[in-house]
Residue frames as a rotation matrix with the C-alpha (Angstrom) as fourth column:
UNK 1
-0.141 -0.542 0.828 35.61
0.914 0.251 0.319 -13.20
-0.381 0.802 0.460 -73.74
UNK 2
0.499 0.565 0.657 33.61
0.712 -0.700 0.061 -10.04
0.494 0.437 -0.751 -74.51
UNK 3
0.839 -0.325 -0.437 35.77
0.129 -0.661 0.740 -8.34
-0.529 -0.676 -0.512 -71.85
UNK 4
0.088 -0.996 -0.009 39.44
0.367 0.024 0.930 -9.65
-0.926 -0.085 0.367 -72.98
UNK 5
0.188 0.142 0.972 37.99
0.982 -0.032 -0.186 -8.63
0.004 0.989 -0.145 -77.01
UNK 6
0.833 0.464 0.301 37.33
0.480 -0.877 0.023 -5.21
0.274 0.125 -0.953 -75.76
UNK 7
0.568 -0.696 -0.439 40.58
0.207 -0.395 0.895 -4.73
-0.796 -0.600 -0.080 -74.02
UNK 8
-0.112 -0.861 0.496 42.81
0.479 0.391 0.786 -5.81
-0.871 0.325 0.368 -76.90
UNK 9
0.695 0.516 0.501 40.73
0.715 -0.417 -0.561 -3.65
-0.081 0.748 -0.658 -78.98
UNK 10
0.986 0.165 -0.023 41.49
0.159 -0.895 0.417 -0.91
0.049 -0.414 -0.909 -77.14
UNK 11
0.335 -0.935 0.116 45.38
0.062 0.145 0.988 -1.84
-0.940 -0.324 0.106 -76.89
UNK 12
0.107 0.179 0.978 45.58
0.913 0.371 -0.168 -2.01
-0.393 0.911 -0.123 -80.63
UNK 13
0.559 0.027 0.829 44.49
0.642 -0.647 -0.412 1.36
0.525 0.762 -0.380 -81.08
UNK 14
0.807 -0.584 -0.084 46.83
-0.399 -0.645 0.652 2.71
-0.435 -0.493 -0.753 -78.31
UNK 15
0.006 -0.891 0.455 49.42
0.408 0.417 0.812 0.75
-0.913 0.181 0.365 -80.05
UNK 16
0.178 0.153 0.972 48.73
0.982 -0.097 -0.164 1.80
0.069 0.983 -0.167 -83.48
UNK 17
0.888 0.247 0.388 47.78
0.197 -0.966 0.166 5.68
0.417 -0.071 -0.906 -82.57
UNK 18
0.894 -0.393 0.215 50.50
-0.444 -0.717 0.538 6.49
-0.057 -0.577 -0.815 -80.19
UNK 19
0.250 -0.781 -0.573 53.63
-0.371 0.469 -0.801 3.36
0.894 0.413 -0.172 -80.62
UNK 20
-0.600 -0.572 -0.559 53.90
0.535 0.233 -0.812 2.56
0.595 -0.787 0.166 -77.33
UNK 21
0.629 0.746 0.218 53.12
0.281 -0.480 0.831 3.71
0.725 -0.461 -0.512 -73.85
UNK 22
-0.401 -0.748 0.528 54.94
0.063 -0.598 -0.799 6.36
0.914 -0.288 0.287 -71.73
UNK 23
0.517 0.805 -0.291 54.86
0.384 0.085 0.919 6.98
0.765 -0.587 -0.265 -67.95
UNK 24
-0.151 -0.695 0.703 56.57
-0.426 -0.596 -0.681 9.27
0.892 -0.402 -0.207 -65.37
UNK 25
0.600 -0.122 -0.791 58.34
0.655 0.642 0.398 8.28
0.459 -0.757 0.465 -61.93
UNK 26
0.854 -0.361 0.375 59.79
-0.388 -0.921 -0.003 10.53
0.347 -0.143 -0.927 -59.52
UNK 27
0.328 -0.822 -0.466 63.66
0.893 0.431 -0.133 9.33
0.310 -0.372 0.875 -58.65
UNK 28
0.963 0.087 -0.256 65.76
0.233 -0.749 0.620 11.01
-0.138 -0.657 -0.742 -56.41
UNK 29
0.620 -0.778 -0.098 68.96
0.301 0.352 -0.886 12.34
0.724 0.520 0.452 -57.14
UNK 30
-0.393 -0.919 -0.004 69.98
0.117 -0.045 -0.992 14.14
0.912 -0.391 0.125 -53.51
UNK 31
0.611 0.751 0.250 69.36
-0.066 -0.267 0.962 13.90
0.789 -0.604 -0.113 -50.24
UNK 32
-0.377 -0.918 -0.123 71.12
0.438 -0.059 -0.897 15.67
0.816 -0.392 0.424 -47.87
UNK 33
-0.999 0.035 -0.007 69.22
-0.019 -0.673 -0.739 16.54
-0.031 -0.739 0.673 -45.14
UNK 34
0.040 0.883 -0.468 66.86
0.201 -0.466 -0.862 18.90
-0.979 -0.059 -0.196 -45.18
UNK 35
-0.166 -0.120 -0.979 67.85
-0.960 -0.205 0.188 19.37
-0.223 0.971 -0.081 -49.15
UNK 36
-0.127 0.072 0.989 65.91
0.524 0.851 0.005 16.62
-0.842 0.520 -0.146 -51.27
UNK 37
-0.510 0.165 -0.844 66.29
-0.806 -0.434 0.402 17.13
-0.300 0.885 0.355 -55.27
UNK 38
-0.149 0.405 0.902 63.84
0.412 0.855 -0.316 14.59
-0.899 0.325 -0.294 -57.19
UNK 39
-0.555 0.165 -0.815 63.67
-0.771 -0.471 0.430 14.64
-0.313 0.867 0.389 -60.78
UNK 40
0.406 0.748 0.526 61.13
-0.498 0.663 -0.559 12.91
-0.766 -0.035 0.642 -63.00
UNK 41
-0.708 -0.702 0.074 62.15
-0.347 0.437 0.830 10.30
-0.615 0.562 -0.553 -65.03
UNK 42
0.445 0.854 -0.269 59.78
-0.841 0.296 -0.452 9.02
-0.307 0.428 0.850 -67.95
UNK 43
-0.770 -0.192 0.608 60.21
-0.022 0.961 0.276 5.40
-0.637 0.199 -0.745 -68.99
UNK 44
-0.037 0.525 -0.850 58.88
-0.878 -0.423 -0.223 4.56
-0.477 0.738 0.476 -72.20
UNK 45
-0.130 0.344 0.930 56.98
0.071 0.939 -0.337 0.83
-0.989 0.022 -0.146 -73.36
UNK 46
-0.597 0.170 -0.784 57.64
-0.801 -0.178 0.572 0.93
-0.042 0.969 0.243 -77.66
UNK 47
0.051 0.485 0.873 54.91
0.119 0.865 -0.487 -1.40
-0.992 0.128 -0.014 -79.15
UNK 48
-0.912 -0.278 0.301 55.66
0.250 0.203 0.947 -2.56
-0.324 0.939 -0.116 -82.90
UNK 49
-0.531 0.736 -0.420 52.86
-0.830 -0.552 0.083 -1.49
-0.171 0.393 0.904 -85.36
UNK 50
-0.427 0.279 -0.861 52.34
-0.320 0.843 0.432 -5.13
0.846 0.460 -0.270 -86.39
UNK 51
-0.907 0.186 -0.379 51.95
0.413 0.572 -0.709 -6.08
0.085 -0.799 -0.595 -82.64
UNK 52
-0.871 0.376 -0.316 49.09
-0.107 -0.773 -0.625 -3.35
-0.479 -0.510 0.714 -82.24
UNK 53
-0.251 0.534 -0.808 47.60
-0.950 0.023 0.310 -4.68
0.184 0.845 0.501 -85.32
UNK 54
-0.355 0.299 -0.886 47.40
0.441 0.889 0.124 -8.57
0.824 -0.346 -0.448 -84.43
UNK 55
-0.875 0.356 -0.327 45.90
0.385 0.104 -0.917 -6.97
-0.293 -0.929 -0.228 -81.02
UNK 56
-0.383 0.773 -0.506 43.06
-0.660 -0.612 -0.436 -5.20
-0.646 0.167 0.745 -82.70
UNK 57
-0.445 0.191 -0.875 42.55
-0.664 0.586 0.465 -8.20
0.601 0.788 -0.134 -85.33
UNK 58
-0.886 -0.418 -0.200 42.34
-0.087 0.573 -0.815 -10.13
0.455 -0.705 -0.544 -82.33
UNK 59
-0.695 0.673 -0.252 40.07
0.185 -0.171 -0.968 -8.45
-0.694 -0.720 -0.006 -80.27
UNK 60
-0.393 0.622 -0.677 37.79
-0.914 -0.346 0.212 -8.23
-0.102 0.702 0.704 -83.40
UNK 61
-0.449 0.160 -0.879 37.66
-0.261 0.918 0.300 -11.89
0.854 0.364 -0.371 -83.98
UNK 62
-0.938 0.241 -0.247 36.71
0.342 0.548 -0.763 -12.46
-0.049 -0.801 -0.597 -80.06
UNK 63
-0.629 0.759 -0.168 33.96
-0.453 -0.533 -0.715 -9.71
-0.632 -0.374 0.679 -80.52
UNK 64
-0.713 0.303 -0.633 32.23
-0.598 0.210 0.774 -11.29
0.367 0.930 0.031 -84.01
UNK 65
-0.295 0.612 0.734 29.10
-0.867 0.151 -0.474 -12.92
-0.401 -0.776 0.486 -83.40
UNK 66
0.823 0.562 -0.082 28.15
-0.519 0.685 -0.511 -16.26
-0.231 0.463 0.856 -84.06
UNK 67
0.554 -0.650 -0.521 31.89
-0.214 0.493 -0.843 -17.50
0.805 0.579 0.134 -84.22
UNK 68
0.988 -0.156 -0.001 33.24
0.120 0.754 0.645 -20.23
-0.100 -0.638 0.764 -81.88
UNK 69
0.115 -0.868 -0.483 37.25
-0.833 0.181 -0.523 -20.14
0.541 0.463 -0.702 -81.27
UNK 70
0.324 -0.155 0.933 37.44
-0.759 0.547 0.354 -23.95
-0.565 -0.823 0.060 -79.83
C-alpha cells in the first residue's frame, strides 16, 4: 500500500506541475533505398488538474498512519 501511496503521490505532482506527460517516437516518413528520412513525432498524455489532485489526495490518505481503508 506504502508503494501504490508513493506512486500516486508522485503522479499528482507530475500532474499538477507539468499537465500531462509528453514523449518522443521516431516514425518514418521515406524509405527508398539507401535514403531513410525519420522524423520525431512527440505524442502528448493531458492530465486534468482535478485528476492530479484526487491522485495526490489519494496517495496521502494511503500514506497516513494509523488509518485503515477497509
Amino acid at each position: 500500500m506504502r508503494i501504490l501511496g508513493v506512486l500516486l503521490i508522485v503522479l499528482g505532482i507530475i500532474g499538477l506541475a507539468y499537465g500531462g506527460f509528453a514523449w518522443t517516437r521516431p516514425e518514418k516518413v521515406v524509405d527508398l533505398g539507401p535514403v531513410h528520412v525519420s522524423h520525431e513525432k512527440t505524442n502528448y498524455f493531458p492530465v486534468p488538474p482535478i485528476a492530479g489532485a484526487i491522485c495526490l489526495v489519494a496517495g496521502v490518505l494511503l500514506l497516513v498512519p494509523g488509518r485503515r481503508l477497509s
